[in-house]
N, C-alpha and C positions, 0 to 999 in steps of 0.2 A: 495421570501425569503427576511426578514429585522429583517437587527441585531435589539438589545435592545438597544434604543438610550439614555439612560440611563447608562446602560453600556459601549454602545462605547466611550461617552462623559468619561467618568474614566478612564479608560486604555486608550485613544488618552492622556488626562492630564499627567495620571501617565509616560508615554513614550517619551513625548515632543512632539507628532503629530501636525503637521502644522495645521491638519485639517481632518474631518472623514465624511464619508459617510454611510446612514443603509440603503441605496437604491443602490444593485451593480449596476442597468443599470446609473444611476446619474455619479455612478465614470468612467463606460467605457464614457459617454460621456464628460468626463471632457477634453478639450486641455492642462493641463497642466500633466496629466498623461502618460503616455508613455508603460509602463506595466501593466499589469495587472497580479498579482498571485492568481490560484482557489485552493484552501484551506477550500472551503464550503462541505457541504453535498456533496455525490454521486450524487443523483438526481438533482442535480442543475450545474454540470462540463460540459455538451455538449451546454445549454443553452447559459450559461456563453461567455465559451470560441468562442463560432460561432459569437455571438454579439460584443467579444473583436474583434478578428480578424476582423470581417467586419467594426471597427471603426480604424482598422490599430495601434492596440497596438499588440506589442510582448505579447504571452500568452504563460506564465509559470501553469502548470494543475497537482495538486496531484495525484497520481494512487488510483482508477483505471479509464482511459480516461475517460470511458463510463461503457452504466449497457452493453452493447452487442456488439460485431461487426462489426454493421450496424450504430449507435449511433457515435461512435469513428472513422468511413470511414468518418462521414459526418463532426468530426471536423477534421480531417486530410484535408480533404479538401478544409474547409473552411478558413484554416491556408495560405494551398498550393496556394488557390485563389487570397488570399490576397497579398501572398507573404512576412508574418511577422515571425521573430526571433520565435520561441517556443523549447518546451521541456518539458518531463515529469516528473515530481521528482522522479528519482532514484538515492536515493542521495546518495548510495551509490557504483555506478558506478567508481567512480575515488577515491574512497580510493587509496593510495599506495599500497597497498599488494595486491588489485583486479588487478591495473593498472599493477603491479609487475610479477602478474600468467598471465594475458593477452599474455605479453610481451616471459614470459621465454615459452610459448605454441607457440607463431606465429615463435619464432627462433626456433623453433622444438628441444629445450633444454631437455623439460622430455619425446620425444618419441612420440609414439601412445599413444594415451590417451585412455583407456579400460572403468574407469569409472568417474562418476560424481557424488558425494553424496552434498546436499545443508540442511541444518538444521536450523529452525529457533522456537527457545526454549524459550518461557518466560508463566509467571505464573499469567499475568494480574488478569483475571476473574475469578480463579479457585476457589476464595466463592461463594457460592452459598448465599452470603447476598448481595452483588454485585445486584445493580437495572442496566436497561435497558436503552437504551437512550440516551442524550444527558448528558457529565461526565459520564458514566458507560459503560455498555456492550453495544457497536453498535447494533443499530436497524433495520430490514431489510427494514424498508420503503423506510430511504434515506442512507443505508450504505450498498446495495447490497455489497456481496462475501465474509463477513467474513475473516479467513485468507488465502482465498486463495488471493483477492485482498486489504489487511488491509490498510487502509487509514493513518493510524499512520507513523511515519518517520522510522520507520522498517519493514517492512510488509517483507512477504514470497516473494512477486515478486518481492524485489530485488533479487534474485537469478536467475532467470530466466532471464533476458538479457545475462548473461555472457553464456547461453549454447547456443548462436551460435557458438562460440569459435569451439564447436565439429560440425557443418555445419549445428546446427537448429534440431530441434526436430520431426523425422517421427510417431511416436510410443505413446501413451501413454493411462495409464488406471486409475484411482483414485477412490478414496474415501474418504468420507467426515465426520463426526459427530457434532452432539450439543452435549454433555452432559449434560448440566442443562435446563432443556424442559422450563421451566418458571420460570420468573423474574417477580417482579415488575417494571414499567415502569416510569423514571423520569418524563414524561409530564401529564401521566395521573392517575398517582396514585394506577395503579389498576396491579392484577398479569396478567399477560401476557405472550401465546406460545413467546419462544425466533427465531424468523424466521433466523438468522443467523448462520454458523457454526464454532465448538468450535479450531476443530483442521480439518489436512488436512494430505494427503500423497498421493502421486503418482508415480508408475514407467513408466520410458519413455526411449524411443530407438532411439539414433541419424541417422543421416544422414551415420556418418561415420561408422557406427554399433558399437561405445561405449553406454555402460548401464549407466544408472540416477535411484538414488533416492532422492524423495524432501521430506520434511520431514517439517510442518509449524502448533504449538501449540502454545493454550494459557494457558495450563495446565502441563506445564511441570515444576513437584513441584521438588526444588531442585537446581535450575538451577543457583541459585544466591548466592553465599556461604555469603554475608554479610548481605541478605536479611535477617528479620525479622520473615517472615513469616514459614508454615510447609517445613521441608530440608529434608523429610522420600523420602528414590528413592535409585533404587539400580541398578548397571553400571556395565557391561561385556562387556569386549573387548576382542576376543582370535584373535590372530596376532599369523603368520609363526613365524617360527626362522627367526637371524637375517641371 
């Protein structure tokens, strides 16, 4: 993978960049580097990060680690090998008011905890004039999982770290969809199946036997009251007395 060096040379100008690189292995071996943050395609984060580590930079790695399991064991390892600083962006981890529920759960302040609901609502891709690709709707080539793993600085799995809080997750069943089967593709011009999925939802059953649901779209119209776009959606809540 290499940036547009054309581009990079603008944005390093436009930012005050000391200096750019559109060949990553060039920057992992630079000595004056020290970190390395993976922000690239999916398909290029386990490459990436096993080549930073083995040059002894701290690697900092967007979600999701890897496209599989076994992918992700091997940069775990390869981190653990080295013995360098890392971390995954869950950058929403240490909000206050996550830090805040953490906190008032481990002082056993709100009790047994029964359940868990996790939502994550926005209305990206929901035209279907929206192309495919690189600026538009993620492409399955190099952006395996959709929203279960969204690459974006919101994605559905931040929600997921916080359910060890209830002792980790024994239980669970999902389902997935596209809605819009095919897009145009920004690289290649042409209409194309869309390999990625649109929205997500799963129930799952803790350790401690409290119930979850997760609940992660890109079509959830409505959701932005100063949004521009269609605001047609319609919300029921029936709640006990008080």
């Amino acid at each position: 993978m290499r940036a547009d060096g054309g581009k990079a040379s603008a944005f390093s100008e436009q930012w005050g960049y000391q200096s750019f690189e559109t060949d990553w292995r060039k920057l992992v071996e630079r000595a004056d580097v020290d970190l390395i943050d993976i922000a690239s395609p999916n398909n290029t984060h386990a490459e990436i990060a096993i080549a930073a580590a083995g040059a002894g930079k701290m690697v900092l790695c967007e979600k999701p680690l890897g496209f599989n399991a076994a992918e992700a064991e091997h940069m775990v390892a390869a981190v653990e090998r080295a013995g360098v600083p890392n971390m995954v962006w869950y950058n929403y981890r240490r909000v206050p008011a996550v830090t805040l529920a953490r906190q008032l759960i481990e002082e056993g302040r709100l009790g047994r905890i029964f359940h868990y609901r996790a939502k994550f609502l926005q209305d990206w891709t929901i035209s279907a004039d929206l192309p495919q690709g690189r600026r538009g709707v993620m492409a399955a080539g190099c952006e395996r999982g959709g929203q279960r793993s969204d690459r974006r600085p919101a994605g559905a799995l931040h929600r997921h770290p916080r359910c060890g809080w209830n002792g980790g997750i024994d239980q669970v069943t999902a389902m997935t969809e596209t809605f819009i089967k095919e897009r145009p593709h920004n690289l290649t011009g042409r209409v194309e199946k869309v390999g990625i999925d649109d929205a997500s939802a799963f129930l799952a059953r803790f350790q401690n036997g409290s119930l979850a649901t997760f609940e992660a779209t890109r079509y959830a119209r409505g959701t932005r009251p100063l949004h521009a776009g269609d605001q047609r959606r319609a919300r029921l809540h029936f709640l006990g007395p008080a």
